[in-house]
C-alpha positions in Angstrom: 233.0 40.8 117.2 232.0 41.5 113.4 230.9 45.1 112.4 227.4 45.1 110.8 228.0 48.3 108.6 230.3 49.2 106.0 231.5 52.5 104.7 230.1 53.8 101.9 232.6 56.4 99.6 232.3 60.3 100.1 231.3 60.6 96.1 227.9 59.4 96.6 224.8 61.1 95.2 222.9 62.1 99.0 218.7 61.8 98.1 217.2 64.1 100.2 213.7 62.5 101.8 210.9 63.9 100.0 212.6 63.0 96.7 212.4 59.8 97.7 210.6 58.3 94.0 208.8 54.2 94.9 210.3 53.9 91.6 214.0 54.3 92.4 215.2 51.6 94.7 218.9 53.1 94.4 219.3 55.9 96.5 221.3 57.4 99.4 219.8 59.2 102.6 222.3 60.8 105.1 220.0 61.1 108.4 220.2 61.9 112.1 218.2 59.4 113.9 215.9 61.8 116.3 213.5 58.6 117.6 214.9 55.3 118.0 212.3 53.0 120.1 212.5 48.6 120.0 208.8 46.7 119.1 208.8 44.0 121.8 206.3 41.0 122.3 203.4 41.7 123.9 204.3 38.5 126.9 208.3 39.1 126.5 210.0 42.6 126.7 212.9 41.2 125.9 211.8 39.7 122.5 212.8 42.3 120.2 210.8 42.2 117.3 211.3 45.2 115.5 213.0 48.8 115.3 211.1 51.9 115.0 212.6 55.2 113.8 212.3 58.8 112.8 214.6 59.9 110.5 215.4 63.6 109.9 217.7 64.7 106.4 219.5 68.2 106.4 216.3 69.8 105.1 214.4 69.0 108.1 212.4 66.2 106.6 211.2 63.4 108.0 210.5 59.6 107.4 209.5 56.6 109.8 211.6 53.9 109.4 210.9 50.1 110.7 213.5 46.9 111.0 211.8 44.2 111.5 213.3 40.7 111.7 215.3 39.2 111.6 217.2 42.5 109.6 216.6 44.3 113.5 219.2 42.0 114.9 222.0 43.0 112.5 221.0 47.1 113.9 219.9 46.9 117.0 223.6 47.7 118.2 225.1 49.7 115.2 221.9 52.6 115.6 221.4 55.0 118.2 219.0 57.7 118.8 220.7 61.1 117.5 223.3 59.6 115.5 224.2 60.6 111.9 223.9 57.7 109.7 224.2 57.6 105.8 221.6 55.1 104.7 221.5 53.2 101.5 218.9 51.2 99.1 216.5 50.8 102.0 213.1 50.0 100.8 210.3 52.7 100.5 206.6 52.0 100.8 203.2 53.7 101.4 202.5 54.4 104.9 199.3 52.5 105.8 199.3 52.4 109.5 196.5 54.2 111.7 199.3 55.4 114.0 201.6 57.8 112.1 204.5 59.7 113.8 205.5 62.1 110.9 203.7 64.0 108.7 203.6 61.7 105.2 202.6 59.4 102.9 206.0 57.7 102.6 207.4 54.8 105.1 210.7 53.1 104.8 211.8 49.6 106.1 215.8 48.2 106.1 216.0 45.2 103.3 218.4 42.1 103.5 221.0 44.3 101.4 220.4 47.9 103.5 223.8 49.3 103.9 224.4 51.8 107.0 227.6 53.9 108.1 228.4 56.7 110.3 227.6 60.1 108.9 230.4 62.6 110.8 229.4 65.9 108.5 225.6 65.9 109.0 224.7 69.5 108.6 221.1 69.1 109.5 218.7 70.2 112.4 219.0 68.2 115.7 215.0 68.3 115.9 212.2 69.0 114.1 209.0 70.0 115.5 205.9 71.3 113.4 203.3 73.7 115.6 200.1 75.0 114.7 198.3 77.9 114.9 196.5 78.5 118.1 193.1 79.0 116.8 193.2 75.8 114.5 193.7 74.2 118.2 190.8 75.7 119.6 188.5 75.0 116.5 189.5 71.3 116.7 190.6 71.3 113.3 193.7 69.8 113.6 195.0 66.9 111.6 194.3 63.6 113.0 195.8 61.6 110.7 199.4 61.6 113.1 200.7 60.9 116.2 202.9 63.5 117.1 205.7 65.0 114.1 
């Protein structure tokens, strides 16, 4: 069975997520994976067509992140929801979708050269949840821009 993921060194420069720059393509994230969830075909559940994501960095930021294929394939097995992960030269991208899950302009999506390893010193939050006040609830003024961060 091959291993899909190598090991990148401990003397890496870590980016943290809203440093994240379009024009930089060679960066670093070290993550925890707090949503993991599979984009099937609409007439086959078992046709795998993507990856969805929500990745969290030791500041408590957070990023959606999409594998499509055929690059889901090579993850599907290696990810897993609340797992560490150092993650490096994915691609960044503007965040055009109706249906947002964080808070964000910014979007990533694993590349043909994405490299992934196990992160075992993640000193980050397990979660991350953003509440509102009560009023801006009752006035109906809250954003609507997002699904749910």
């Amino acid at each position: 069975m091959l291993t899909f993921y190598c090991f990148i060194y401990s003397n890496m420069i870590i980016t943290m997520i809203r440093d994240l720059d379009a024009n930089n393509e060679d960066y670093t994230l070290k993550v925890r994976i707090i949503r993991l969830w599979n984009f099937t075909a609409w007439d086959n559940p078992q046709d795998i067509r993507g990856i969805g994501m929500i990745l969290l960095d030791e500041e408590g930021d957070k990023i959606e992140c999409n594998i499509e294929k055929p690059h889901n394939i090579k993850w599907q097995k290696v990810l897993e929801e609340y797992g560490s992960f150092y993650i490096k030269n994915p691609m960044l991208s503007v965040n055009q979708g109706t249906l947002k899950y964080v808070v964000g302009e910014k979007k990533l999506y694993f590349k043909y050269d994405t490299i992934v390893s196990k992160a075992k010193d993640f000193d980050g939050p397990m979660n991350s949840l953003n509440f509102v006040n009560y009023q801006t609830i009752m006035d109906n003024t809250v954003e609507q821009d997002f699904t749910f961060s």
